[in-house]
Every structure is written in C-alpha cells, then in structure tokens.
N, C-alpha and C positions, 0 to 999 in steps of 0.2 A: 865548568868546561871551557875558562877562558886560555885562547891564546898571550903567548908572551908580549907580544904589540898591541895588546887590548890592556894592559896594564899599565901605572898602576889607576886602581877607580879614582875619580877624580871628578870633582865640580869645573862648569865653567857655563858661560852666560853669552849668547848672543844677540845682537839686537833686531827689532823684526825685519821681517824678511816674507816674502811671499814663494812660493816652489810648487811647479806641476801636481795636479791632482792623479797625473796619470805621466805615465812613459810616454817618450817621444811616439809617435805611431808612424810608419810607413806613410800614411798621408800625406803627414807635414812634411816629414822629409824630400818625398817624391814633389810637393808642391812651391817647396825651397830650390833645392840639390835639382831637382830635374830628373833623376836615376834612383835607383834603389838597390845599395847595395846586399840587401837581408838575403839569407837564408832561407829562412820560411817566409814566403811572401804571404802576404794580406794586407789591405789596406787600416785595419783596427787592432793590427798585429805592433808589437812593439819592434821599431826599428833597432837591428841589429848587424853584426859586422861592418862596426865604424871604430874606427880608432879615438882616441883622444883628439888627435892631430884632425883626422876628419870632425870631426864635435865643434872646435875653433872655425873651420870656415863653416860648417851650418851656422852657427849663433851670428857670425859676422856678417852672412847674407840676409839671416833671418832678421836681426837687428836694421838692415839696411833698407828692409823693404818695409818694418812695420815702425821706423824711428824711436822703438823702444830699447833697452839696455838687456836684452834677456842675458843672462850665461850659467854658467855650471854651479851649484849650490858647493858651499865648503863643505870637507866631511864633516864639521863640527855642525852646521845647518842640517842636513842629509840627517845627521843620527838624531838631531833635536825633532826633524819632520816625524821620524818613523817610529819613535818611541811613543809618539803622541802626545810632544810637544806639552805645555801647561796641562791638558787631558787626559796625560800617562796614567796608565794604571798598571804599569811597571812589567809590562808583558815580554814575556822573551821573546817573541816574532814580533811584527809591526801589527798590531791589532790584536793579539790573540797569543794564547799560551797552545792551542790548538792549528799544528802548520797546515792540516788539511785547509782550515777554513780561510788562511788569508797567503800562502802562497802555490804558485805552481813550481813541485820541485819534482827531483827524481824520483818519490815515490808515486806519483799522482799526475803528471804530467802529459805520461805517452812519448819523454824525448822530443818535447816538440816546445814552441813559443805559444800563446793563449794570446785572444782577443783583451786587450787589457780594461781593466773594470770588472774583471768578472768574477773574481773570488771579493770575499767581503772589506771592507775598508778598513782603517784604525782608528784611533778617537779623532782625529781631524777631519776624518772621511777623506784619506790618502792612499790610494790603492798597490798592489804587488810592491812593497816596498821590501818585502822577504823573499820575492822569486820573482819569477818570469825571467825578466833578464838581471842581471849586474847592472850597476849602473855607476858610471865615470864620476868623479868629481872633479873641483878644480886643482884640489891641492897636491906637490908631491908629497911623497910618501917617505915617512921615516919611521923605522921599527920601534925606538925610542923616545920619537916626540910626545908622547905621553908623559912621559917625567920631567920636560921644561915647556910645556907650550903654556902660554897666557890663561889669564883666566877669562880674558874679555875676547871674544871674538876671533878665534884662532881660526889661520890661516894656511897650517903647515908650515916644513922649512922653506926659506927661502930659495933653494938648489933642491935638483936629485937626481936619480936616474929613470926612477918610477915614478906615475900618477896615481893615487887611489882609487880606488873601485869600492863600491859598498852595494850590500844584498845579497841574496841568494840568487840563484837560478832556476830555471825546466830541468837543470842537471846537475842541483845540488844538494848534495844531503842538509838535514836539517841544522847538524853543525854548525853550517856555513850558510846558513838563513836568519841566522840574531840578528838581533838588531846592532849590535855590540861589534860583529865580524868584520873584518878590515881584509881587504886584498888590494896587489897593486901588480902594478901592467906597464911596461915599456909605453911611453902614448904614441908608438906608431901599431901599438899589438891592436889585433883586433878579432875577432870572432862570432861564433851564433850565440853565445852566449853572452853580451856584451852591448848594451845600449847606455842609456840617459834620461833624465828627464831636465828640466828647466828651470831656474830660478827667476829671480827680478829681485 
C-alpha cells in the first residue's frame, strides 16, 4: 500500500544519533516560547500548531538557554527512530502491526491530541511515533529523492519548497500512520495536527 514517494525500497545507514522519547509537550514549549500556541491545551499534551518556521526559533531559544545543540532529526533518522532502529521487528506502525495499541488516530482518538506516553512504545521504547501528532523534520522534501539520495546519512535536497513531516495523527487513517509515510508542508503551514519532537 506504498505511496509513489515512498519508493523505490532502498538501504541506507545513519550514524548515532540520540531523538526525543516523547513529543515536544506544551510544557517545554510554554517554558521556552513563553505562549502556547496549541489547539488542545494541556500541559502533557503534545505541542501543536507550530510551523516549521516556528520549530527553528524554539530550538534556537531552547539551544541558548540549555548551551546544548538540540534540532530537528532528518527524516532518514525519524524513520530509523520509529521503525525500531537495530530492534526492528519490521512492524508496519512504530511498535506494533496492531494501530490501536501504539497510535492515536482517527479511529480511537475522539478528534482530539492525547497526553503523550500513553499508548505503548516501540522497540527503542519511543512513543506516538504513528499518531498523535505529525511531526516536522528537518529536511525539504522531494517526491523523488528516494531514487538518488546517499546511502550514508541522507539529508534531503539541498533546495524546496516543502519541509517533511512524518507520522500519523488523532486524525489519521491508518494509511498514513506507517512507519514508511512521508508528507510535507509549506514550513510557514501549521496546524492541530502538527508538532515535533527533538534530536541531538
């Protein structure tokens, strides 16, 4: 059931890398940013309706006050995270061949964002990587870069017009919850359904 930008299957090799166990949360953001831009509020709620564009000044604030390097994981890192990494056990969702038990999507959600942490993890013990929210990467996005990107650490094209997005949503079908699903986003777009989480 792959899309044509999810083709062709293909190897490739990153080197380590550490990335969020969990979505950005409203917390952080409110105790960076100052404001909170989400939708559904909660404090343990995954932060949402940010842009890309907004994603770069969080990391640059966040970066400035803790003198560490955080920023957005590549999608090549992203889908090596959610597949479970060395611990794959080759599952079509991030944890599970079963989408109840590891994302919140449209059929199980309620339309709404979850406290995150709360459906089960994957083999790395990495949570909502098939739903709750989407989640930004750093790379733009090309339909095609599967047929020339590197095999060592790819980074996207250099130019675009789009950012990547990967994961599902509270308000998406299981389709578009593989681990494998690719979407992308103008990086001033932003939405409820539309967060991040963190790299180093």
């Amino acid at each position: 059931d792959a899309w044509d930008d999810e083709k062709p299957v293909h190897s490739l090799s990153v080197s380590s890398f550490s990335i969020g166990k969990y979505e950005v949360t409203q917390k952080l953001w409110k105790a960076v940013m100052g404001s909170n831009p989400s939708y559904f509020k909660g404090d343990n709620l995954p932060v949402e309706n940010v842009s890309w564009d907004d994603v770069q000044t969080f990391i640059r604030k966040l970066n400035q006050k803790t003198g560490k390097h955080y920023r957005l994981p590549t999608e090549a890192e992203w889908e090596f995270a959610a597949r479970g990494g060395n611990r794959s056990r080759g599952y079509k969702y991030s944890g599970s061949n079963d989408i109840d038990a590891v994302a919140w999507c449209t059929n199980n959600s309620g339309s709404k964002t979850h406290p995150v942490g709360t459906k089960s993890p994957n083999e790395l013990g990495i949570y909502d990587m098939s739903g709750n929210v989407r989640e930004w990467c750093q790379d733009w996005y090309g339909g095609k870069y599967y047929s020339s990107s590197p095999y060592s650490n790819p980074t996207g094209p250099s130019t675009g017009s789009y950012r990547v997005s990967r994961g599902g949503s509270w308000g998406g079908y299981a389709r578009g919850c593989r681990v494998f699903r690719r979407n992308n986003f103008s990086p001033g777009f932003y939405g409820s359904y539309l967060g991040f989480r963190l790299a180093l």
